[in-house]
N, C-alpha and C positions, 0 to 999 in steps of 0.2 A: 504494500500500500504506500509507503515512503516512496517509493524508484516512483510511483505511477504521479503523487503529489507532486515531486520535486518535476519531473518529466512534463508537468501539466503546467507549472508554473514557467519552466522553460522557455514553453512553446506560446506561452500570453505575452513573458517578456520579452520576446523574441518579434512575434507581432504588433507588440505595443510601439516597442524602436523602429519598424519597419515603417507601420502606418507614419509616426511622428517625422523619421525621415522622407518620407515621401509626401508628406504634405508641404513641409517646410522648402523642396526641390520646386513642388510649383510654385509655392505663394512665392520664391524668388525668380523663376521664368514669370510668371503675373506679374512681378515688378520691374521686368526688365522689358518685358515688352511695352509695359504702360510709359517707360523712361524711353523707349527708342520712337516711343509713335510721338512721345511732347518734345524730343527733341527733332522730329521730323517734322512737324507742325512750328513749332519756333523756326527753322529755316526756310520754309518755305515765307512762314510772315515777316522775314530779314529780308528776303530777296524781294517781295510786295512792296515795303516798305524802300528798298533800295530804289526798285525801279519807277515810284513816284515823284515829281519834282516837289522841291522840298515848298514847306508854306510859310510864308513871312506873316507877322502879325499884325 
């Protein structure tokens, strides 16, 4: 009964790490992708911005 306790706990903490790694892998591709689309959207509004003539006040 011990081998099959200890064997059981194993196999939850083993899963536990598993899931938490693998959440923690997206939520960093999710935040990487979120940073390459705002930094593609700030260049393109750099280059908007470049190519209007500037406004005097």
């Amino acid at each position: 009964m011990k081998k099959f306790i200890t064997a059981a706990v194993v196999v939850v903490t083993t899963s536990v790490a598993g899931i938490l790694t693998w959440r923690k892998v997206e939520s960093d591709r999710f935040r990487n992708d979120l940073w390459t689309e705002a930094e593609r959207v700030s260049a393109e509004q750099d280059e908007v911005a470049a190519a209007q003539p500037a406004r005097h006040a």
